[in-house]
C-alpha positions, 0 to 999 in steps of 0.5 A, a space after each residue: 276261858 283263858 285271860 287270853 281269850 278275851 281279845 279281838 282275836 278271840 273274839 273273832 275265833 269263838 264267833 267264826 266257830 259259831 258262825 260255821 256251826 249255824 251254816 250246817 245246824 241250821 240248814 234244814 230250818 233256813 230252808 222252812 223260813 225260806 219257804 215262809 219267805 217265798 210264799 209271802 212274796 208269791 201271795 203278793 204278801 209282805 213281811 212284817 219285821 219286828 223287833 226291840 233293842 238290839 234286835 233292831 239291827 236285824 229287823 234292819 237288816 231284812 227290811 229295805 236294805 240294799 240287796 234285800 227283799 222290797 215286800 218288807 216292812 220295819 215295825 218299831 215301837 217309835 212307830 207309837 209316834 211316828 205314825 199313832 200320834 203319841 207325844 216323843 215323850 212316850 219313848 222316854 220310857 225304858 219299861 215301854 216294852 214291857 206295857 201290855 197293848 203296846 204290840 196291839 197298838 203297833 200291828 193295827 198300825 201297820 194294818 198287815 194283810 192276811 197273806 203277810 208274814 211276820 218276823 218276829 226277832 228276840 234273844 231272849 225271846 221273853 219281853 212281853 211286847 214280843 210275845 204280845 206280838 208273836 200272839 197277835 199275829 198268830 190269832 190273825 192267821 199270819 204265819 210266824 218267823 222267829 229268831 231267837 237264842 234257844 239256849 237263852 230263852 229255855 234258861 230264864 222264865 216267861 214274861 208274857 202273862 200267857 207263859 208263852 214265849 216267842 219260840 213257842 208260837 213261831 211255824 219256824 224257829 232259826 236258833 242264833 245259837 247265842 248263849 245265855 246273856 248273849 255275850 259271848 267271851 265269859 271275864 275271869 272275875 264274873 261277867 261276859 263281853 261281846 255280844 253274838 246274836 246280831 252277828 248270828 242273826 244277820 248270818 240267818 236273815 240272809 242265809 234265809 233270804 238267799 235261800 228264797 230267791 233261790 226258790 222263787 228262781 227255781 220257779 221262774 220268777 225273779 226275786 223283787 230286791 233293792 239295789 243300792 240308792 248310792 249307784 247311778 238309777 238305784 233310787 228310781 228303779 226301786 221307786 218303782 219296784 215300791 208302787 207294787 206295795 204302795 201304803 203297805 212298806 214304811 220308808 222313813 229317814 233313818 
């Protein structure tokens, strides 16, 4: 890669060119995890989102965003706090998701029901709190959702005690065609900048809820999604649409 490439405009080339490879080569997997999707909803389920670092972003952008599902609910690791009652100190940590029965700990939170769907997003698809994850939910009955770059996680070793990574224990895997270390234009003296897989994973959560609305409206049944707090009943009409899920879906400042 050219000197020249590393720029915005190569930035936004290289990533558009991602971006429209995915919309083809992911088309029947999007499919498979609106269907995981749509069934949740119709069993009444909700789906579990979790993620750590950056893949945050994505959980954010499934769970409780406007024009997303309402049946939806962010697991994070500052849930040790906010709900299991650790001191703030315990975030300190950047080893913490790395800690062996830190996932345990965040799934008995949320006390998930059977009928509920996890998604489970990861680049790398290796750090043990999400592979910890991916096998707990996996040994409770729930069905398993991943997002995570192929590419990055066949390149290194597993990290999990088990051997397992996450692509390995999902029903449906959506590839964030990310490359190895995620960014994405290579420096000529060694190095890369620009991270891929948030844009890419946005493109899939949304592709994929899209795709289940699509479904549950082929069937006569109108997906429950959010409108934006900020227009005139937003906040009340969504209000209501929680009391279905009431001690189920977290809400908090964010």
């Amino acid at each position: 890669m050219s000197v020249e490439s590393v720029s915005a405009q190569g930035f936004a080339r290289e990533s558009l060119a991602v971006l429209q490879h995915i919309t083809e080569s992911a088309r029947a997997d999007v499919a498979r995890a609106a269907e995981l999707i749509a069934d949740t909803v119709r069993a009444d389920g909700v789906i579990q989102a979790f993620g750590t670092g950056h893949s945050q972003a994505i959980v954010l952008e499934l769970a409780g965003r406007a024009g997303g599902l309402v049946p939806t609910n962010r697991l994070s690791i500052a849930d040790l706090v906010l709900y299991g009652g650790d001191a703030p100190a315990v975030l300190d940590d950047p080893l913490l998701e790395r800690r062996a029965g830190v996932a345990a700990r965040l799934y008995d939170l949320a006390a998930p029901h059977p009928q509920d769907l996890f998604v489970v997003i990861s680049n790398s698809g290796v750090n043990n709190v999400i592979v910890e994850m991916a096998l707990r939910a996996k040994e409770r009955g729930h069905r398993i959702l991943a997002i995570t770059s192929l590419t990055h996680t066949r390149a290194v070793p597993a990290g999990h005690p088990s051997g397992k990574k996450l692509a390995d224990l999902a029903d449906v895997v959506l590839d964030n065609a990310a490359p190895r270390g995620d960014a994405l234009l290579e420096l000529p003296g060694g190095g890369a900048v620009s991270a891929l897989s948030t844009l890419t994973g946005v493109m899939l959560v949304q592709m994929a809820v899209a795709e289940a609305s699509a479904q549950l409206l082929a069937a006569g049944e109108n997906p429950p999604v959010y409108v934006s707090a900020n227009v005139p009943g937003g906040f009340e009409g969504n209000l209501e649409l929680e009391k279905r899920y009431a001690g189920r879906i977290r809400r908090t400042a964010s």
